[in-house]
VEXDREN-2710 file (C-alpha; in Angstrom, 1 decimal):
% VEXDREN-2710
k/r/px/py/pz
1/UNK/0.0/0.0/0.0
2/UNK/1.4/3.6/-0.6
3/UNK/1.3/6.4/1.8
4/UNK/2.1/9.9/2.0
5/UNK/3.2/12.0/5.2
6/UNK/1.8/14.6/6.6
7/UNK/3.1/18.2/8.6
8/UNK/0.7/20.7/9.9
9/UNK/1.6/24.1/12.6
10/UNK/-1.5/25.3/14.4
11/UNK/-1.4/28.1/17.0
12/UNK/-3.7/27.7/19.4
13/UNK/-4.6/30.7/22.0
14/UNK/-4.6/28.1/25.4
15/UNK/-1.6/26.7/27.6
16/UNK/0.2/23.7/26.3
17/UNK/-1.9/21.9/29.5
18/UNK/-5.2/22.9/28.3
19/UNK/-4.5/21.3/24.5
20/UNK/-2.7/18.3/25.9
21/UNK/-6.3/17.6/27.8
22/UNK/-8.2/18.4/25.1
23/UNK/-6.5/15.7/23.2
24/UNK/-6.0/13.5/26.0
25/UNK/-8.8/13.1/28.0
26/UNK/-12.2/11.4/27.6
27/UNK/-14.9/13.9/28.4
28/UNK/-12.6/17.3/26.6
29/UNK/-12.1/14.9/23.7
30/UNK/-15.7/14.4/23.4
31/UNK/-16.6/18.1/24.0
32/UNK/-14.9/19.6/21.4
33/UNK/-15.5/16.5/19.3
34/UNK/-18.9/16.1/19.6
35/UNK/-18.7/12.1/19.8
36/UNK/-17.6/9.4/22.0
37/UNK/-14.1/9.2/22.6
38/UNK/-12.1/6.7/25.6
39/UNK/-9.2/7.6/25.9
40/UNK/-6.6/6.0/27.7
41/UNK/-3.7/8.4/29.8
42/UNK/-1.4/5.7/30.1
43/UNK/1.8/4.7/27.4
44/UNK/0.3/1.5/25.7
45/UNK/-2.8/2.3/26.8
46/UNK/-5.7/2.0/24.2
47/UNK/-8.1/4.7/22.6
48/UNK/-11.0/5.4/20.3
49/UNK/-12.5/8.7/19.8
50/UNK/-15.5/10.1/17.1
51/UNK/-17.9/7.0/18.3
52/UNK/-14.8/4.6/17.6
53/UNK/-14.3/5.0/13.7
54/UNK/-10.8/6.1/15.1
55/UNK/-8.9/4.1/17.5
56/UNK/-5.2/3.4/18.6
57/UNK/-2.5/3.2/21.3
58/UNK/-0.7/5.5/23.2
59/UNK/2.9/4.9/22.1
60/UNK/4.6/7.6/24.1
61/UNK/3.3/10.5/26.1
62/UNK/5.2/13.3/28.0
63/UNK/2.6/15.4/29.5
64/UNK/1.5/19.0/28.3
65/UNK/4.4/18.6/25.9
66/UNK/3.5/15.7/23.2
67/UNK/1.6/12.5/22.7
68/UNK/2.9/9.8/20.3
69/UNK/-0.3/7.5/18.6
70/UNK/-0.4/4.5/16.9
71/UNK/-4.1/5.8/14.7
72/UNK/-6.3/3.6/12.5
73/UNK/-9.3/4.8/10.4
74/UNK/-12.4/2.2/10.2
75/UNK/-12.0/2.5/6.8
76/UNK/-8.9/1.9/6.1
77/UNK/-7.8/-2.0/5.6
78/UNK/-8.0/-4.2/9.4
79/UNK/-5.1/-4.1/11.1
80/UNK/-2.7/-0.7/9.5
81/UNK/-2.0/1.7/11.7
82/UNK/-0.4/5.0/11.2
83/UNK/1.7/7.0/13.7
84/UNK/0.5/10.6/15.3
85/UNK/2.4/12.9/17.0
86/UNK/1.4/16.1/18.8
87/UNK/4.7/18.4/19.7
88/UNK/3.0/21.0/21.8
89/UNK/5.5/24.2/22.5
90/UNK/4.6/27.5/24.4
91/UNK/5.0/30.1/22.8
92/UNK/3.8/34.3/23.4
93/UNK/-0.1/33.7/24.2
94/UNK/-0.8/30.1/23.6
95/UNK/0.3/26.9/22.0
96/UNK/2.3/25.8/18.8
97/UNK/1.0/22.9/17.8
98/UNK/3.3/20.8/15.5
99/UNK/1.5/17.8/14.1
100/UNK/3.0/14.9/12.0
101/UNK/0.8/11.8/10.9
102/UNK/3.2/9.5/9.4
103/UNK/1.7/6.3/7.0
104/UNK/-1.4/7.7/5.9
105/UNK/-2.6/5.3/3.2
106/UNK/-2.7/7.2/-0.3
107/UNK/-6.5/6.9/-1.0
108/UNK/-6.8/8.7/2.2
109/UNK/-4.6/11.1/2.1
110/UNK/-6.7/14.3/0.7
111/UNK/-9.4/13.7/3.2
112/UNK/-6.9/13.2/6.2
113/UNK/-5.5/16.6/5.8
114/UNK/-8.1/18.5/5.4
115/UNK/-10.0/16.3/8.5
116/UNK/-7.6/17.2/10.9
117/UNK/-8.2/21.0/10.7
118/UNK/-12.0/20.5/10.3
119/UNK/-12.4/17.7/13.3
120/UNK/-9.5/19.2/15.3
121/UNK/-7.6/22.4/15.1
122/UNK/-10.9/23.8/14.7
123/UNK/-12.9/22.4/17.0
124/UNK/-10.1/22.5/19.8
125/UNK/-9.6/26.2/19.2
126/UNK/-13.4/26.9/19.4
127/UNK/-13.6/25.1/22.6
128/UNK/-10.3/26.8/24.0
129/UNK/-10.3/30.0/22.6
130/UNK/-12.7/32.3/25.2
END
């Protein structure tokens, strides 16, 4: 299967400890979200979020600072997993997000990139920016 890589930069105006929540924990996820979402805050602990077409694993975390993901679409074929990673860094009122998702699958790609600023950055900033 052929996949592409992807490298988005959001600023977001919250602390680096009110995104790392958001992204991290069950009831923020779900907030901003608007769907189900479990989400583990342990390394190798498990996860599913938007009423569990996504799920994963936690492969690293290192809190308020970045979260490492194992990520699978329901869509996409059983068993592939790509790899997320947050790199959250302060910066003069609020957050730099830098976001890699590595091993998207090609057929995805498109939708993927544009899904993580309409799902996401968007939502997240709504629900953080007052």
């Amino acid at each position: 299967m052929k996949t592409k890589n992807l490298k988005q930069s959001v600023r977001i105006k919250a602390k680096p400890s009110e995104v790392y929540s958001a992204l991290m924990e069950s009831k923020k996820h779900a907030k901003f979200s608007g769907a189900l979402a479990k989400i583990s805050a342990k390394v190798g602990g498990k996860f599913t979020a938007y009423d569990g077409y996504i799920n994963g694993e936690n492969l690293e975390l290192v809190k308020d600072k970045k979260i490492v993901q194992s990520w699978h679409a329901q869509s996409w074929p059983e068993g592939y997993y790509s790899k997320v990673t947050y790199n959250l860094k302060p910066f003069e009122g609020g957050t730099k997000l830098l976001f890699f998702h590595t091993g998207i699958p090609d057929t995805a790609y498109e939708s993927i990139k544009s899904g993580w600023h309409e799902h996401y950055w968007d939502p997240i900033k709504k629900m953080l920016e007052k």
